[in-house]
C-alpha positions as a LaTeX table, in Angstrom:
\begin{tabular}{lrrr}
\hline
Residue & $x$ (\AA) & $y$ (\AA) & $z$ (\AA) \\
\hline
Unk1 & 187.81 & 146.83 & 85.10 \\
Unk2 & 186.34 & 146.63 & 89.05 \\
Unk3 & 187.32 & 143.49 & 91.54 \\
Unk4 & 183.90 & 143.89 & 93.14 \\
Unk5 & 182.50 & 139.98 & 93.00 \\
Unk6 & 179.29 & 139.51 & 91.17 \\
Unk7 & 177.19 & 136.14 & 92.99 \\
Unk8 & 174.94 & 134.92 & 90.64 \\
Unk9 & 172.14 & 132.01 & 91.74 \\
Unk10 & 171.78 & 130.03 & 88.48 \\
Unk11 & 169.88 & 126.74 & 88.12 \\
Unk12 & 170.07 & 123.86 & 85.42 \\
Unk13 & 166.41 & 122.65 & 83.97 \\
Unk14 & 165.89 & 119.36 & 84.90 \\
Unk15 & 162.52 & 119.07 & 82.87 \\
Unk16 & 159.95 & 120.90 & 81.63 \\
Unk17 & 156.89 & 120.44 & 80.08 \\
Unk18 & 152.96 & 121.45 & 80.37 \\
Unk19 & 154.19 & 125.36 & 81.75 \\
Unk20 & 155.82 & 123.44 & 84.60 \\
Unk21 & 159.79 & 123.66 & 85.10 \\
Unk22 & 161.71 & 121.44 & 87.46 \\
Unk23 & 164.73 & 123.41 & 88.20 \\
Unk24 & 168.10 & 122.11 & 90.61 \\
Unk25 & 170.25 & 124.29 & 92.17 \\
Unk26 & 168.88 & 127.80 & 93.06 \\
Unk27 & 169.53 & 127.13 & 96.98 \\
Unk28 & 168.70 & 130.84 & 97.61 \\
Unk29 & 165.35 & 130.97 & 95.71 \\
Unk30 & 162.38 & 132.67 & 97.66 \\
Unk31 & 158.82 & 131.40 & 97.49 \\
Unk32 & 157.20 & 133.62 & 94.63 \\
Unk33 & 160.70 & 134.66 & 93.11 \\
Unk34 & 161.05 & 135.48 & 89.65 \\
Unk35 & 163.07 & 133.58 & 87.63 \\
Unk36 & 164.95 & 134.16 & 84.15 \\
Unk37 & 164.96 & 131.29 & 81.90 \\
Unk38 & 168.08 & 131.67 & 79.04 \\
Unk39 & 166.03 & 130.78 & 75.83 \\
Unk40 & 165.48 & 132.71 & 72.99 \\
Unk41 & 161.90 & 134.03 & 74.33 \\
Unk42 & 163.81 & 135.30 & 77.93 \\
Unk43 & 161.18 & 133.18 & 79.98 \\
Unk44 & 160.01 & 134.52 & 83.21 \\
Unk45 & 158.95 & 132.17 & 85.78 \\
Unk46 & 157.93 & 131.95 & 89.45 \\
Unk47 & 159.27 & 129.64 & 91.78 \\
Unk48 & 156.55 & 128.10 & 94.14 \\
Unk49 & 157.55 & 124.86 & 95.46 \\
Unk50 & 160.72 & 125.50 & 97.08 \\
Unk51 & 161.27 & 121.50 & 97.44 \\
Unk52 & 164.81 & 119.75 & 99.12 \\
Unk53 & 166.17 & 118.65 & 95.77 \\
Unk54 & 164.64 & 121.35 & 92.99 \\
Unk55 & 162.16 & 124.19 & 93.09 \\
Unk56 & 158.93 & 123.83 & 91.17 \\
Unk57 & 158.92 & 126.48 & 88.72 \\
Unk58 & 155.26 & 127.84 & 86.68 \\
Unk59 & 156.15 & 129.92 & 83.21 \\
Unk60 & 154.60 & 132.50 & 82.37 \\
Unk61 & 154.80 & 131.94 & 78.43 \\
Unk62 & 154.68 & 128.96 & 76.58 \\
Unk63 & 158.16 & 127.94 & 77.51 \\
Unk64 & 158.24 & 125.89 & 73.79 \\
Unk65 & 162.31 & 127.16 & 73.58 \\
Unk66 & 163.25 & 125.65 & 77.13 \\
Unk67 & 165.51 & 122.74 & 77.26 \\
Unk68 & 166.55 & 120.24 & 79.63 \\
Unk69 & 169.41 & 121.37 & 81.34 \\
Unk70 & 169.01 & 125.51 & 80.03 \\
Unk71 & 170.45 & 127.27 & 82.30 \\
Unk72 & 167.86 & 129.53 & 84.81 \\
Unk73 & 168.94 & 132.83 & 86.95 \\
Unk74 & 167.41 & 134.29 & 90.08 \\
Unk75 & 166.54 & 138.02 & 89.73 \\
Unk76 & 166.20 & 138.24 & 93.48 \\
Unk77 & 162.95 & 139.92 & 92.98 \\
Unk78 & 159.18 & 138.90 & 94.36 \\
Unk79 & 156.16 & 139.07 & 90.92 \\
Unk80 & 155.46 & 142.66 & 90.80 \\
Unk81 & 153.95 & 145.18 & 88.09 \\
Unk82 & 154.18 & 148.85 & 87.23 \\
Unk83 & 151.13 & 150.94 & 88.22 \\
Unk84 & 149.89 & 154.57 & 87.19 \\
Unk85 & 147.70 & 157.02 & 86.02 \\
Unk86 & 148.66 & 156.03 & 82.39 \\
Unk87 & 146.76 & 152.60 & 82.44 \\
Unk88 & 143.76 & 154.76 & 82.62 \\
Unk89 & 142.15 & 153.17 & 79.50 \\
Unk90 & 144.36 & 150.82 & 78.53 \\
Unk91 & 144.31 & 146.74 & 78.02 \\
Unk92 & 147.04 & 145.18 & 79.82 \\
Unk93 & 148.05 & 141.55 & 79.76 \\
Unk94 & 148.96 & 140.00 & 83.89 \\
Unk95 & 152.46 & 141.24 & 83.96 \\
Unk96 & 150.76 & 145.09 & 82.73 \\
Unk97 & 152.18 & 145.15 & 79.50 \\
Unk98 & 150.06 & 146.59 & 76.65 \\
Unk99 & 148.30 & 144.18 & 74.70 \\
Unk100 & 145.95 & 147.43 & 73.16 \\
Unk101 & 149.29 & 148.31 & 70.38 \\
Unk102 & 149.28 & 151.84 & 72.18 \\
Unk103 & 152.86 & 151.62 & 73.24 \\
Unk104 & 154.27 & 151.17 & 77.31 \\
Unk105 & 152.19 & 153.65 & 79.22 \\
Unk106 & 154.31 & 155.45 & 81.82 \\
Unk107 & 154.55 & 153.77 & 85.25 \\
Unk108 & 154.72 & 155.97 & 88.36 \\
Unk109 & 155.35 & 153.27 & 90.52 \\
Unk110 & 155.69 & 149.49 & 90.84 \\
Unk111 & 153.69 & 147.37 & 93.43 \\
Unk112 & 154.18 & 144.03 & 94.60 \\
Unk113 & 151.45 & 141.55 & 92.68 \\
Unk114 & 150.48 & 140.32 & 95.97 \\
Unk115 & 150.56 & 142.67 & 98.97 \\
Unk116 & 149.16 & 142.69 & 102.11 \\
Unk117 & 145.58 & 143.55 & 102.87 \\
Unk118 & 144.84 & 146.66 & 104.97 \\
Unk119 & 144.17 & 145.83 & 108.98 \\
Unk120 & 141.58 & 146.36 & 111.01 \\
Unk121 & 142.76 & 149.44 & 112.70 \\
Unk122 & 143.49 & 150.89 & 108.73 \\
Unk123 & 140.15 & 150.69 & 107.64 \\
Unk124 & 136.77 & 151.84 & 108.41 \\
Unk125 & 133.25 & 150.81 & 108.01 \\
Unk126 & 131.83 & 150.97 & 105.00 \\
Unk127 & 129.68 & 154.31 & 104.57 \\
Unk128 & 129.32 & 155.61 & 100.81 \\
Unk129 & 127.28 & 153.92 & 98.71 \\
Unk130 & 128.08 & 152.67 & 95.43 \\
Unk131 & 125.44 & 153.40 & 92.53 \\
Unk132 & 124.92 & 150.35 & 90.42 \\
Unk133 & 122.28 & 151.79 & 88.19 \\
Unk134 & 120.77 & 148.69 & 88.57 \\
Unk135 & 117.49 & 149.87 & 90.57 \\
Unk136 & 116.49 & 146.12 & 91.87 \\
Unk137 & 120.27 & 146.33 & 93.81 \\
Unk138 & 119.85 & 149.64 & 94.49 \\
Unk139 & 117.10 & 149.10 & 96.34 \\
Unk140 & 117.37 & 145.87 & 97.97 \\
Unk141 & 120.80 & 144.72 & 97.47 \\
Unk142 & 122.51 & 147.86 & 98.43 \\
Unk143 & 126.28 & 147.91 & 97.23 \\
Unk144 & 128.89 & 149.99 & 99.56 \\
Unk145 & 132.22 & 151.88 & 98.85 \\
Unk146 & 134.81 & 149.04 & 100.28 \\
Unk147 & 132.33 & 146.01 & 100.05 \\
Unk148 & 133.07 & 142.85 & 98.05 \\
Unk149 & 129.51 & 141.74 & 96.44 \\
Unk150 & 129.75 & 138.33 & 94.28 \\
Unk151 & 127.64 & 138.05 & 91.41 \\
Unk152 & 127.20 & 134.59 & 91.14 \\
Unk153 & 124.46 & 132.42 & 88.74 \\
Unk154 & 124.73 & 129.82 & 85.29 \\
Unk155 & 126.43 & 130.76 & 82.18 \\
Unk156 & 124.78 & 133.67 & 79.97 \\
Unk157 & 122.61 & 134.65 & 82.72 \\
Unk158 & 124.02 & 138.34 & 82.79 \\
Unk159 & 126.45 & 138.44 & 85.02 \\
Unk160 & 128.71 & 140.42 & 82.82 \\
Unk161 & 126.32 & 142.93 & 81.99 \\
Unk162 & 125.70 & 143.63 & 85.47 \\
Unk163 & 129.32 & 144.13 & 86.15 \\
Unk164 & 129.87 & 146.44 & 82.79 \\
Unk165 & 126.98 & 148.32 & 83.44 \\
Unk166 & 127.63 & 148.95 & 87.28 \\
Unk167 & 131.02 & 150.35 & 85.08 \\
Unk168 & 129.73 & 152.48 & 83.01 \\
Unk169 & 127.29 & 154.06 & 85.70 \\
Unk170 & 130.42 & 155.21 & 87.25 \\
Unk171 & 130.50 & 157.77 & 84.65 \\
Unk172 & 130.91 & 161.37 & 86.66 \\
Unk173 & 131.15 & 159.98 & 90.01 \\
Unk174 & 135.39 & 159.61 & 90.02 \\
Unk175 & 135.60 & 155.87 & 90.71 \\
Unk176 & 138.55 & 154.04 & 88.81 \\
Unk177 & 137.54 & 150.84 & 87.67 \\
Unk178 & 139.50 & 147.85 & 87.06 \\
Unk179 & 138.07 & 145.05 & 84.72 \\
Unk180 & 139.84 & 141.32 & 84.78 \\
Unk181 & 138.87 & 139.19 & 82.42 \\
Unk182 & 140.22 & 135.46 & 83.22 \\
Unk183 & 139.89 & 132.66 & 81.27 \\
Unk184 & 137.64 & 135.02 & 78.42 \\
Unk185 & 137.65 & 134.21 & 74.53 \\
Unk186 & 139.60 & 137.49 & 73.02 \\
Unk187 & 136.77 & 138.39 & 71.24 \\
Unk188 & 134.28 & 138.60 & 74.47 \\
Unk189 & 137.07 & 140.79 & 75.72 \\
Unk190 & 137.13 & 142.68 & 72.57 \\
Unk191 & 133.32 & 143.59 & 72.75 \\
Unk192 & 134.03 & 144.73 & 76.70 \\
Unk193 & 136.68 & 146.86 & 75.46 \\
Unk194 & 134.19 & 148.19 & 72.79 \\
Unk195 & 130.99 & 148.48 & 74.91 \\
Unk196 & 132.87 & 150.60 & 77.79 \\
Unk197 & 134.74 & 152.74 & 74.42 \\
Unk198 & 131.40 & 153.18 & 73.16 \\
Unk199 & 129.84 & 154.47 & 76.82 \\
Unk200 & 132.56 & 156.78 & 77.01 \\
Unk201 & 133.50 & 154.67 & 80.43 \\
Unk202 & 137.22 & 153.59 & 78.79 \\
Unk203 & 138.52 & 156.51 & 80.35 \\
Unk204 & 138.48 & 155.41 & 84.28 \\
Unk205 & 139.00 & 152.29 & 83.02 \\
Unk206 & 142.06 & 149.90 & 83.34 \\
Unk207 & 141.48 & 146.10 & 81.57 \\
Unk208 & 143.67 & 143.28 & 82.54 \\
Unk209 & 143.19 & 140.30 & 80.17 \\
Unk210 & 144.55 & 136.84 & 80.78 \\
Unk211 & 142.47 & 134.77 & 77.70 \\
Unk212 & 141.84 & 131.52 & 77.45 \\
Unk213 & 144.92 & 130.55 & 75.07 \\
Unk214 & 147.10 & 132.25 & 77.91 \\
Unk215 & 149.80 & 130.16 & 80.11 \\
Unk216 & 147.23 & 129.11 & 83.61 \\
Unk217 & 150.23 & 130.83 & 85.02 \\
Unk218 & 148.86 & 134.07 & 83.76 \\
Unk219 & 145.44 & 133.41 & 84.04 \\
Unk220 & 146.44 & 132.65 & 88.56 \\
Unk221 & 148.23 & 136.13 & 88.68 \\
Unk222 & 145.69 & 138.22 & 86.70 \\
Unk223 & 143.29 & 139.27 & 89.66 \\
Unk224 & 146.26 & 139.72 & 91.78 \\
Unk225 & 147.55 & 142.47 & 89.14 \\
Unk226 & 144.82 & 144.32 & 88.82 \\
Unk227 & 144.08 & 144.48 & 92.64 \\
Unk228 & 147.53 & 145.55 & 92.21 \\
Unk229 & 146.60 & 148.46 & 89.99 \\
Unk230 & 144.01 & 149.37 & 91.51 \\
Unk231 & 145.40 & 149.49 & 95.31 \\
Unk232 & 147.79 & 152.53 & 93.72 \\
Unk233 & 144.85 & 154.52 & 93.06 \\
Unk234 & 142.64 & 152.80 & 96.76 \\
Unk235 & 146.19 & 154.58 & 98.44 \\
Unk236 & 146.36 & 157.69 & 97.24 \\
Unk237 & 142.47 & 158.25 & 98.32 \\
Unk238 & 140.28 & 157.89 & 95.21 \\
Unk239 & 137.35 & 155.19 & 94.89 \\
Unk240 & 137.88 & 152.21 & 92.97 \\
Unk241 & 135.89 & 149.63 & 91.64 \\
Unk242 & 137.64 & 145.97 & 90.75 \\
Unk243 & 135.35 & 143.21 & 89.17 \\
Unk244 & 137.07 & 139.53 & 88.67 \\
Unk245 & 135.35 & 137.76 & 85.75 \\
Unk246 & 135.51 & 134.98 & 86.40 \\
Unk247 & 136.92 & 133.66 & 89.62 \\
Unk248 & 136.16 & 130.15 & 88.60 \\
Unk249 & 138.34 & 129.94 & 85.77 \\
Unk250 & 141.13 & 131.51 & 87.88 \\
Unk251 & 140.47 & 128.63 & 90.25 \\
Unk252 & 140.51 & 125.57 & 87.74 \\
Unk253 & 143.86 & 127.03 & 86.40 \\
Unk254 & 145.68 & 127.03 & 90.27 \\
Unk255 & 144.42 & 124.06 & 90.55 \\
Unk256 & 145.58 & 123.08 & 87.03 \\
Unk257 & 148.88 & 124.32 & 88.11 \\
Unk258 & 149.41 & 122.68 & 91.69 \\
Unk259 & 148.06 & 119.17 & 90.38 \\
Unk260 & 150.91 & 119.13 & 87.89 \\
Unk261 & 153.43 & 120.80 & 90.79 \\
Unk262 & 151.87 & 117.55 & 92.70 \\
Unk263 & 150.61 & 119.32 & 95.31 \\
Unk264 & 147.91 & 116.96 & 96.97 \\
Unk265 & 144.70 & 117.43 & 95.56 \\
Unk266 & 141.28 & 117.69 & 97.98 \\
Unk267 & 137.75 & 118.82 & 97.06 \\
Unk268 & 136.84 & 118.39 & 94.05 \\
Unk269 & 140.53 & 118.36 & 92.87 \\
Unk270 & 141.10 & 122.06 & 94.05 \\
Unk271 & 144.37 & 122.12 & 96.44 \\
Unk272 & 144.18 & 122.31 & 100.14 \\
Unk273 & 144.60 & 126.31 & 99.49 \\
Unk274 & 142.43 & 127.42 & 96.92 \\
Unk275 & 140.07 & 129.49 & 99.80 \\
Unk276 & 142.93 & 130.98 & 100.53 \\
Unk277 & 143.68 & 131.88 & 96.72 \\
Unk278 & 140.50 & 133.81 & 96.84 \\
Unk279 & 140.14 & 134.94 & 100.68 \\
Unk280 & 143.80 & 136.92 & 100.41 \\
Unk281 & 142.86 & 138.50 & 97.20 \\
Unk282 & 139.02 & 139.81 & 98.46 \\
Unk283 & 140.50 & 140.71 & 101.70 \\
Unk284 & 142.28 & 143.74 & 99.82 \\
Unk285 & 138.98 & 145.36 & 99.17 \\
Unk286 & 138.55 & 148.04 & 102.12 \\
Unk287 & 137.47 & 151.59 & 103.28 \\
Unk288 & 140.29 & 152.90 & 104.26 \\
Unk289 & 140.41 & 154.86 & 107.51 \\
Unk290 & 140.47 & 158.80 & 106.90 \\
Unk291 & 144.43 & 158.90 & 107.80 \\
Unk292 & 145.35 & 156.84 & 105.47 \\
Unk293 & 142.97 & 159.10 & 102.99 \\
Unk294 & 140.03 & 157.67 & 102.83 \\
Unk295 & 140.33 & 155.92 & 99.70 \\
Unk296 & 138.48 & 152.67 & 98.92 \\
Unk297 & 138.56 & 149.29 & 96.76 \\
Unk298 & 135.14 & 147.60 & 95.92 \\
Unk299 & 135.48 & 143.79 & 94.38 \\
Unk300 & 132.70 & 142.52 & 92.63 \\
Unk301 & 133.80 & 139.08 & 92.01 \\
Unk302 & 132.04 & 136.88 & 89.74 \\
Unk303 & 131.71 & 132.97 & 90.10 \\
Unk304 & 130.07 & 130.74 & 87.31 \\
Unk305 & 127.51 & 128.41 & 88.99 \\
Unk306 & 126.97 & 125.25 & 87.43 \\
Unk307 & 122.75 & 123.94 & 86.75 \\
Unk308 & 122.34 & 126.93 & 89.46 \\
Unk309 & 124.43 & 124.79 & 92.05 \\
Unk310 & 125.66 & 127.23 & 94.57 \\
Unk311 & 127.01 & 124.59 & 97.16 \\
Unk312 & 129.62 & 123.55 & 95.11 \\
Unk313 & 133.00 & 123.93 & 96.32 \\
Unk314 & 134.27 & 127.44 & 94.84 \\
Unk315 & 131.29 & 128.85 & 95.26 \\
Unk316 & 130.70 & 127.96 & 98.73 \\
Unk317 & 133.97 & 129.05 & 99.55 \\
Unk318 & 133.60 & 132.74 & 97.94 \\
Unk319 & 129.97 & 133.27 & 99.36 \\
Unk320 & 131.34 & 132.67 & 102.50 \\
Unk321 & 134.44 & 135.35 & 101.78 \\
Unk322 & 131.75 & 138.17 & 100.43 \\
Unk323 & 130.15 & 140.54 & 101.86 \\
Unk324 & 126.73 & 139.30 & 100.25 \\
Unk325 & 125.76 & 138.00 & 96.95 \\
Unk326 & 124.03 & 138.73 & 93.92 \\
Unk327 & 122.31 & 135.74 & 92.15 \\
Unk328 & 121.14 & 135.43 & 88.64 \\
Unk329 & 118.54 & 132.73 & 87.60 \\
Unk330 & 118.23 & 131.04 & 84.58 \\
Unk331 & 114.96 & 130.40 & 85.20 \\
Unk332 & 114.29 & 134.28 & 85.64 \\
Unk333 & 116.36 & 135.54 & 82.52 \\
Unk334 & 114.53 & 133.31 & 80.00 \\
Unk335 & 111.21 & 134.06 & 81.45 \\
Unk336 & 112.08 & 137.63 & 80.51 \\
Unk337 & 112.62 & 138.86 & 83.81 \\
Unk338 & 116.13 & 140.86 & 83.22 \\
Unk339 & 118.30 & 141.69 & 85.09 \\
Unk340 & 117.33 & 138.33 & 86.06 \\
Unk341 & 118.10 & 138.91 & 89.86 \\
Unk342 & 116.81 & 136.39 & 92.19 \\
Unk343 & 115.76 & 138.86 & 95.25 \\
Unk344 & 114.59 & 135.84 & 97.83 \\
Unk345 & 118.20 & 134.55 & 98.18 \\
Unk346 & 120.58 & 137.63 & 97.76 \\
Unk347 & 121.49 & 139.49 & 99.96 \\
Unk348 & 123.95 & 142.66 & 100.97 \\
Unk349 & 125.05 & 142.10 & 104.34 \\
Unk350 & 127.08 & 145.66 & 104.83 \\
Unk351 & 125.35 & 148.43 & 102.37 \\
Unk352 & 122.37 & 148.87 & 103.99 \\
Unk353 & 124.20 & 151.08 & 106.23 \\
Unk354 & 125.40 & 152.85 & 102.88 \\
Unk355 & 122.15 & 153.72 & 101.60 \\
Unk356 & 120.76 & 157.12 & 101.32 \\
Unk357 & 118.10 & 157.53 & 103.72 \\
Unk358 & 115.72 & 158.49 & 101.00 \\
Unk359 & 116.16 & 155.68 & 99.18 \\
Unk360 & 115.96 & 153.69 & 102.91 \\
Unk361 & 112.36 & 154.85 & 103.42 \\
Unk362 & 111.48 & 153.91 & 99.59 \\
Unk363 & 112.97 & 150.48 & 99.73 \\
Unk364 & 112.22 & 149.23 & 102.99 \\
Unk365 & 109.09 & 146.82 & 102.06 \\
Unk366 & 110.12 & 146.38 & 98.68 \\
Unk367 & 111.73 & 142.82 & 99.33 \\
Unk368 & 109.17 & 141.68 & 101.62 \\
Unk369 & 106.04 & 142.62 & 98.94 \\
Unk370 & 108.03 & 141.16 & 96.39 \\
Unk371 & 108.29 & 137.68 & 98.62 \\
Unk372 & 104.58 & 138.17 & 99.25 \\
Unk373 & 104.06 & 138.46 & 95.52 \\
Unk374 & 105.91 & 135.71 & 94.09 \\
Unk375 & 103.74 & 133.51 & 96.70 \\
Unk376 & 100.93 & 134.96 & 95.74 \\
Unk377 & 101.58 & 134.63 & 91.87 \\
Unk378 & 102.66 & 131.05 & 92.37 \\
Unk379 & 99.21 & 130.56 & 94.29 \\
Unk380 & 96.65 & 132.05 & 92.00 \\
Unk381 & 97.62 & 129.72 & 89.03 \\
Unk382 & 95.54 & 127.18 & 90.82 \\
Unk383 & 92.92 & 129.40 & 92.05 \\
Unk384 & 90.51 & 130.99 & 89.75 \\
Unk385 & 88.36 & 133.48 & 91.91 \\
Unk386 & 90.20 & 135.58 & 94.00 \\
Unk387 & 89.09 & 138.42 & 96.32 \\
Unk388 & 90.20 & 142.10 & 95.17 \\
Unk389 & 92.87 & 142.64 & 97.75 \\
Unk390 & 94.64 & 139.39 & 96.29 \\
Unk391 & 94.32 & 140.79 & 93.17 \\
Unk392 & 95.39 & 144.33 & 93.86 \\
Unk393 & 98.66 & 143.11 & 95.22 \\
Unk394 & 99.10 & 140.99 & 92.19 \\
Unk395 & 98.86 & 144.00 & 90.20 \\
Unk396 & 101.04 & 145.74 & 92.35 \\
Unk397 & 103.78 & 143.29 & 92.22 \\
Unk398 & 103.52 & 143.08 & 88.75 \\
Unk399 & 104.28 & 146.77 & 88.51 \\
Unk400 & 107.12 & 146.50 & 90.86 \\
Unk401 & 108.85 & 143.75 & 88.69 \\
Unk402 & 108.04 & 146.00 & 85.85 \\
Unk403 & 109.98 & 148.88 & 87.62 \\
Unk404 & 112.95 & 146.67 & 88.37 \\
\hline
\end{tabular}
């Protein structure tokens, strides 16, 4: 028996319904808290309106077993996962629990889900380059160690692949990568899994899957974790690589979740935050500065462009947060033209300084001929004689396209 006085916050449920809890009492609840529900299923939630009267509570399960007036406890702790070595080819759900039936992996550490970014003085500028084994971005869209490139273009025009095969061409070069999937069928995650298992690339590979039947709870926090998972390998100086499939769906369920929170809606529906959703979570990428050891984080983050619309809201917003971006035509991809990478509007605006000087001096014109060519091809369907030169560079550019 001990007389030491145990202070418990507890909260009653006032109602609950679509993965939303309205919960009174808590007075001491932070913003971002974790909260224990008392059902049967041991509920964990996340307190983000903090409002006079109750805090607005998202679940992160299905919360079927919560009842009006269930009692709720404060665990005085802010979202945070387990990080390690051991994820090293493993599929994790958001919270980094094994979803793969391989049993817990160990953790060496915990982080906090969200964390701050590294500052200016931390970092430095990007210098290393990262190989894609893509040669058209190799050459003209030249990816850095530390930069955040969006791949951005219409559904099933590749924008996966890219991102898996960028993976799997990290093979031998010591980069971790970290794969989100948000928003994904199970079975499209399933083939991922199987692709990378099949390249041997599993191995330096950490998955975090929040799928479309999860909680929009899940599906918010899941690029958060793995930037989370990643940043403990960023720290201790190795290269990572973190791609965000999609960012999109990660966006329609925040703003799924702050629309029933009644948060006032703006653009398009999205809350007044949702640049910030993204802009806090690309801002992690970085080169880190040589005392904190050198380590880096590369995001490629990948937005889902609707009828090839890319001054829509999100991606607007996300272009504007990049580094560059990487767009994939429609038009391109069923013309045959694959990777269907439309050179005239992407762009890289921090890895040319990462290129390798021999691939510099290779790669300088290439985007310019290419521009030249594309007018030229567009202009000799109407013309029928044309002068050798014009049809030397045709040839030409149809052997660079071929090359690419």
């Amino acid at each position: 028996y001990n007389q030491e006085v145990k202070v418990n916050n507890i909260g009653t449920v006032l109602q609950v319904g679509d993965g939303i809890a309205r919960v009174y009492g808590l007075d001491d609840a932070m913003a971002g808290e974790l909260l224990q529900f008392d059902d049967q299923d041991q509920t964990i939630g996340i307190a983000l309106n903090l409002e006079s009267d109750n805090v607005g509570v998202v679940l992160m399960g299905d919360g079927r077993n919560i009842l009006e007036g269930s009692s709720v406890q404060s665990t005085g702790k802010i979202a945070q996962v387990p990080v390690g070595e051991e994820f090293l080819g493993r599929v994790v759900n958001p919270l980094a629990q094994p979803i793969d039936a391989k049993g817990t992996p160990k953790a060496s550490d915990t982080r906090l889900i969200e964390s701050y970014a590294p500052g200016i003085i931390g970092r430095q500028s990007v210098c290393e380059p990262l190989q894609t084994g893509i040669t058209a971005i190799d050459a003209m869209i030249p990816i850095g160690r530390g930069q955040r490139e969006l791949i951005i273009g219409d559904r099933q025009t590749g924008k996966t692949a890219v991102a898996l095969d960028t993976i799997i061409n990290q093979k031998g070069q010591d980069v971790i990568c970290v794969y989100v999937a948000i928003g994904q069928k199970a079975s499209s995650v399933a083939q991922v899994v199987s692709v990378l298992e099949e390249k041997g690339a599993l191995d330096y590979t950490i998955i975090v899957a929040a799928n479309a039947d999860d909680p929009a709870t899940l599906q918010y926090i899941a690029p958060y974790t793995g930037a989370a998972l990643a940043e403990y390998f960023m720290y201790t100086g190795k290269a990572t690589l973190v791609i965000y499939d999609d960012l999109t769906k990660q966006a329609q369920a925040y703003r799924q979740m702050s629309l029933l929170l009644r948060r006032p809606p703006g653009r398009e529906a999205y809350p007044g935050d949702v640049f910030y959703l993204h802009s806090r979570l690309l801002e992690r990428a970085a080169k880190l500065n040589a005392d904190l050891g050198g380590g880096s984080m590369t995001a490629l983050p990948i937005i889902e462009t609707q009828a090839g619309d890319v001054s829509a809201y999100i991606p607007t917003n996300v272009i504007s947060i990049t580094d560059g971006q990487i767009f994939l035509s429609g038009d391109l991809f069923n013309s045959g033209i694959r990777p269907a990478i439309n050179v005239g509007i992407s762009v890289s605006r921090v890895g040319s300084a990462a290129q390798i000087k021999a691939m510099k001096q290779v790669a300088g014109k290439l985007k310019l001929e290419l521009a030249q060519f594309a007018e030229l091809e567009a202009f000799s369907q109407f013309a029928s004689d044309l002068d050798k030169a014009t049809q030397n560079q045709l040839a030409r550019g149809q052997r660079l396209r071929e090359i690419l």
